[in-house]
C-alpha positions in Angstrom: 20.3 -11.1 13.5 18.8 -10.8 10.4 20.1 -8.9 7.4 16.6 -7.3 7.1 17.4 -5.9 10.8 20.6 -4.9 10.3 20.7 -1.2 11.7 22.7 1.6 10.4 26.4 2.0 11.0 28.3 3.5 13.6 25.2 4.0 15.5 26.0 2.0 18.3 22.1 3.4 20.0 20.1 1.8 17.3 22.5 -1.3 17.3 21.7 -1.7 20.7 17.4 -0.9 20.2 17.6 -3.0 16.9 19.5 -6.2 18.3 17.0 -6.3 21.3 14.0 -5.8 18.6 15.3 -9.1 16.5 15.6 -11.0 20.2 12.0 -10.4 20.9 10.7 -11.0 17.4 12.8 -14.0 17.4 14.5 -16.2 14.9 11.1 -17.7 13.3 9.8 -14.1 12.1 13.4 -12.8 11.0 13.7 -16.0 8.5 10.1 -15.0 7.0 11.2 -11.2 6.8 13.8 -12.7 4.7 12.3 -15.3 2.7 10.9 -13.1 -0.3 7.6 -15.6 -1.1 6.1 -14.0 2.6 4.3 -10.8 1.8 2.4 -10.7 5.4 3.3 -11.7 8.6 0.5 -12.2 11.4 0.3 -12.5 15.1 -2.8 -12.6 17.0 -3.4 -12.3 20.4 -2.9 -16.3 21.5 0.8 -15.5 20.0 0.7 -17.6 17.7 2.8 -16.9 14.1 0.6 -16.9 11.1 2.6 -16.3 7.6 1.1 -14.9 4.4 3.2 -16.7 1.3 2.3 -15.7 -2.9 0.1 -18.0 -4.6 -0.8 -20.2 -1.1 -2.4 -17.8 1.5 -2.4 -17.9 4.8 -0.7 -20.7 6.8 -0.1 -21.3 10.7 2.4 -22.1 12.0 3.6 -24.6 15.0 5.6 -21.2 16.5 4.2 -19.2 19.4 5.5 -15.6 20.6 4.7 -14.9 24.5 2.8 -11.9 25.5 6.0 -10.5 27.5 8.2 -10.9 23.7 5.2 -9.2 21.8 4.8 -6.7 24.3 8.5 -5.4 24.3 8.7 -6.0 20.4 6.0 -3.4 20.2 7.4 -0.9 22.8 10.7 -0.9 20.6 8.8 -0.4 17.7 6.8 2.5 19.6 10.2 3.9 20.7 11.7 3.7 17.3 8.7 5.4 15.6 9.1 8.1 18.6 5.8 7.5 19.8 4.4 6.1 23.3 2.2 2.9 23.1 -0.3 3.1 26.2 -3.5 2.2 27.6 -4.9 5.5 26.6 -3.2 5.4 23.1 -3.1 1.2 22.6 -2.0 1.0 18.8 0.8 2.2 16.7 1.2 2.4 13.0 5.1 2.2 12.1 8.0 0.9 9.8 10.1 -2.0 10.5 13.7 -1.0 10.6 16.1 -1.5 8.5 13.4 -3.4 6.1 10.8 -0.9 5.1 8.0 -3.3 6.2 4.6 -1.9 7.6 3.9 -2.6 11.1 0.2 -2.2 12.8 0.3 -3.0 16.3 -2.7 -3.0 19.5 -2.2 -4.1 22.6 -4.7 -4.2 25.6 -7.1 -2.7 26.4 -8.7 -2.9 23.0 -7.3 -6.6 22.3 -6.6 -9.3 25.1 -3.3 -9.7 24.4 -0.4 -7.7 21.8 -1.1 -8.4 18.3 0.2 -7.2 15.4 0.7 -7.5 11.4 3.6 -7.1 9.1 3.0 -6.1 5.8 6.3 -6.6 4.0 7.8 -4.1 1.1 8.4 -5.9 -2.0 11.5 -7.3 -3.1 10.8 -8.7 -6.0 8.6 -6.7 -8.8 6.6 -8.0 -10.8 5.6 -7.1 -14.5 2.2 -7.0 -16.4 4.1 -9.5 -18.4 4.2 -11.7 -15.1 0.6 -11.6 -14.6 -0.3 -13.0 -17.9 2.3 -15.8 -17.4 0.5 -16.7 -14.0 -3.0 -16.6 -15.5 -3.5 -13.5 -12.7 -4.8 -11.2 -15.8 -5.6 -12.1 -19.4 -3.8 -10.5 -22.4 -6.4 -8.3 -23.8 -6.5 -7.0 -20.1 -2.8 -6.1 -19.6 -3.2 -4.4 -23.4 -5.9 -2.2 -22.4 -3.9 -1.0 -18.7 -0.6 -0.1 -20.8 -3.0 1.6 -23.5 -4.4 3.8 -20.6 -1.1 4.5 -19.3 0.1 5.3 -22.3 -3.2 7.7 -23.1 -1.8 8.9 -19.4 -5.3 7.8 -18.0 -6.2 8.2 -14.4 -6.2 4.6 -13.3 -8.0 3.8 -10.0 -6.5 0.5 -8.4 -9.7 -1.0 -6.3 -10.3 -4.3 -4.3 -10.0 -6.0 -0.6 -7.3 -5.9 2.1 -4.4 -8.5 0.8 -5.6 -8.9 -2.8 -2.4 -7.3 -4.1 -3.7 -3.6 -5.3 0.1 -2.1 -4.2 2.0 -5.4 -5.8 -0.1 -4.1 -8.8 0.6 -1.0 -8.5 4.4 -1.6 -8.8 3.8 -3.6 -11.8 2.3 -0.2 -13.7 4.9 2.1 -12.4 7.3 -0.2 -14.1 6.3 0.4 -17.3 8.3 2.7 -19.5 6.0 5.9 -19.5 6.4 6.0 -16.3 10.1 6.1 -16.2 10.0 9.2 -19.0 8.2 11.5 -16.3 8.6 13.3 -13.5 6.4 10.6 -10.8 5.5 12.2 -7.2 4.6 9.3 -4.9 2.7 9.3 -2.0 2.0 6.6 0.7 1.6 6.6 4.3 4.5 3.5 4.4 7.3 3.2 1.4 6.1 0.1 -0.4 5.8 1.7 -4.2 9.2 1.5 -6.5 9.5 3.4 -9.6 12.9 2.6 -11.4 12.7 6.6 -13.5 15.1 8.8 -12.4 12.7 11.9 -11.7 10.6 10.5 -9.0 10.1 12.0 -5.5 8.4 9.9 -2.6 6.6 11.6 0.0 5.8 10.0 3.3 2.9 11.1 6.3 4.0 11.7 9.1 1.8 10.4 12.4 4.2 11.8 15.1 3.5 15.4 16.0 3.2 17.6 14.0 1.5 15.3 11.8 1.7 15.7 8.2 -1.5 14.0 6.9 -2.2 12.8 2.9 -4.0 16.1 2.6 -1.1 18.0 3.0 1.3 15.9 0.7 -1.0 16.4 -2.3 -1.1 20.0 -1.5 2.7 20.0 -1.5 2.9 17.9 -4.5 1.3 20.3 -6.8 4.2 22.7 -6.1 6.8 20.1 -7.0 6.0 20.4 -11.2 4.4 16.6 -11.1 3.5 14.8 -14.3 1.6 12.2 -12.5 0.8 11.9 -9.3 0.7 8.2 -7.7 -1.5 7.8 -4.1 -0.7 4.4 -2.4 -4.1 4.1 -0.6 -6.6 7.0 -0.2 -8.9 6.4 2.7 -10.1 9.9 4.0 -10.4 13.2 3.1 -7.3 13.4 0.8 -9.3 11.3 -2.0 -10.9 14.6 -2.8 -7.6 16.5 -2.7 -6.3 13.6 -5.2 -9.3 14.3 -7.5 -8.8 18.1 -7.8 -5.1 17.6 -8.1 -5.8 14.8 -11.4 -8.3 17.7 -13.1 -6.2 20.4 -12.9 -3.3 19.1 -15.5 -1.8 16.7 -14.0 -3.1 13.4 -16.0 -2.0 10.2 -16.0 -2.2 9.1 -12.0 -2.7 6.1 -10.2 -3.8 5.6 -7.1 -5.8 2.8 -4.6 -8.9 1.9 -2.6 -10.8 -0.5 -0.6 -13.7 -2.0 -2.2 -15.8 -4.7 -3.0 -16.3 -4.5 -6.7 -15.0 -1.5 -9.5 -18.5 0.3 -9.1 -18.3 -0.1 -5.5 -14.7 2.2 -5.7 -16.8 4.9 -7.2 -19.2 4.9 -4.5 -16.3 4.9 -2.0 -14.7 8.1 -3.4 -18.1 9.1 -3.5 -18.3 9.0 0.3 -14.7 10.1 1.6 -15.2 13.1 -0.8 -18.7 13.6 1.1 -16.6 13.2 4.4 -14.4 16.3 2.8 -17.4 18.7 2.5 -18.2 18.0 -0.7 -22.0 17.5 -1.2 -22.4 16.5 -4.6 -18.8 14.8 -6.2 -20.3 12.7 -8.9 -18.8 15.1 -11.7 -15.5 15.8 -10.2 -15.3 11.5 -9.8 -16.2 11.3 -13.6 -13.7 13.8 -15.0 -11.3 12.7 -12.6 -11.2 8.9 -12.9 -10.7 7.1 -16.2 -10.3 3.5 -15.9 -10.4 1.1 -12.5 -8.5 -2.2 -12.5 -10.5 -4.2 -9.6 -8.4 -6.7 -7.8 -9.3 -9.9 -5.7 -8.2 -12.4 -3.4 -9.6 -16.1 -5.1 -8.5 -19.5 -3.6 -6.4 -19.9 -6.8 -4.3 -16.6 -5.8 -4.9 -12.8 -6.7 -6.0 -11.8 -10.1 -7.3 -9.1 -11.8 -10.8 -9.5 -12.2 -12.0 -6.6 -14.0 -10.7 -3.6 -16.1 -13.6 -0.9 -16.5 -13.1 2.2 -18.4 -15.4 5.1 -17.8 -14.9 7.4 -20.6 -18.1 7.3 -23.7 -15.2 7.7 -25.8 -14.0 4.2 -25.2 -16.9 2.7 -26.5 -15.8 3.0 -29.6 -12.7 0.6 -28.8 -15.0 -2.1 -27.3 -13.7 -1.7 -23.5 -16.2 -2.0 -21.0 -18.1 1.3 -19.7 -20.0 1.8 -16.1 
């Protein structure tokens, strides 16, 4: 069995779940949990093993899982997540134990056959250093994101699925201001690191009683944050997030899906709609100071644009929406 299986000790229950778990993912997908170049790990409904690697994309492979292996890899996935995986309820969000790696499963009836992705946690982080060194983001752009973060500027992190927003994400908290304050995380699955010593990760919770994003931010503002990181906001908690960054608590980070930087200002635009809140232009412009915008390019991820939305910045020659 893999290492990134391995369960906990002296529970000779979870020994048991965990060892049948790494006999129905089989030996193929434990040696890409462990080889630390796969971020992503794909199976679609014909079964067969697809593997996301840094710097080459997608690749298939000649490996195919059977329905009946997918099927009871998902169940014990379901099980360990203490939730039921049915016709009525045919998906299931969870964490991969033992490894920290995200898990989004269907199964019939709303795909033909089990399919699921693995989104691994990082082991390796990487610095804004690295990302001038692999031509994924220029010089004068990595000197205007540690500026910000210095000026303890609300940074939004914006592109598409897979084009590295939470690998850049881990490449900010690593910087040093970070590691001088007191950093509440938030994130529906660990995958953020922060190396200070005052930093406090909070989880949702899907499993009844739910504890949604919403009610993490409201909890974080009684934990004395300095700033407040949001691993992905995709619903309502985007306007909680907002109100949290303009009432003293400067210097966040957070992420969203979207097509372009302006396009992530339309999309906080609409979840904050979503939240009741009929007009949020002003509360998105004192909120949000700068958006890095990520994407996916057949040469590898790279930052593609660094827009700072202050007037004040015009001064300095960044670029302004």
């Amino acid at each position: 069995m893999s290492a990134s299986l391995a369960p906990a000790p002296n529970d000779r229950v979870a020994q048991r779940r965990l060892a049948s778990l790494a006999r129905a993912l089989g030996p193929a997908l434990a040696e890409a949990l462990a080889d630390e170049a796969v971020v992503e790990i794909l199976i679609n409904a014909d079964g067969r093993l697809r593997i996301d690697r840094v710097g080459s994309g997608i690749e298939a492979t000649n490996i195919w899982l059977s329905t009946a292996e997918r099927e009871t890899a998902v169940r014990l996935l379901a099980a360990e997540a203490h939730v039921t995986v049915t016709e009525h309820q045919p998906y299931l969000a969870a964490t991969l134990p033992g490894s920290g790696a995200r898990v989004q499963a269907m199964i019939p009836p709303i795909v033909t056959a089990p399919t699921f992705a693995i989104r691994k946690r990082p082991s390796v982080i990487f610095t804004l250093d690295d990302y001038v060194h692999t031509g994924a983001a220029t010089l004068a752009q990595v000197a205007q994101m540690r500026a910000a973060i210095v000026a303890r500027r609300n940074i939004v992190v914006a592109g598409g699925t897979g084009s590295g927003k939470t690998t850049l994400l881990n490449a900010l908290l690593a910087e040093a201001e970070f590691a001088k304050a007191r950093v509440l995380i938030l994130e529906d699955t660990a995958e953020l690191q922060c190396a200070g010593a005052d930093v406090v990760q909070l989880l949702t919770k899907r499993a009844a009683p739910q504890v949604s994003m919403r009610d993490l931010v409201q909890m974080t503002l009684r934990l004395r944050p300095d700033r407040i990181v949001v691993g992905e906001v995709r619903d309502a908690a985007a306007l909680e997030v907002l109100k949290a960054w303009n009432t003293g608590h400067p210097g966040g980070l957070l992420t969203i899906h979207a097509n372009s930087a302006a396009d992530s200002l339309l999309r906080l635009e609409d979840l904050c709609i979503e939240a009741g809140l009929s007009a949020p232009q002003r509360l998105i412009q004192s909120a949000v100071d700068a958006i890095v915008f990520m994407a996916r390019t057949p040469s590898g991820r790279r930052i593609e644009e660094f827009v700072v939305l202050r007037e004040a910045s015009k001064a300095h020659g960044e670029r302004v929406i």
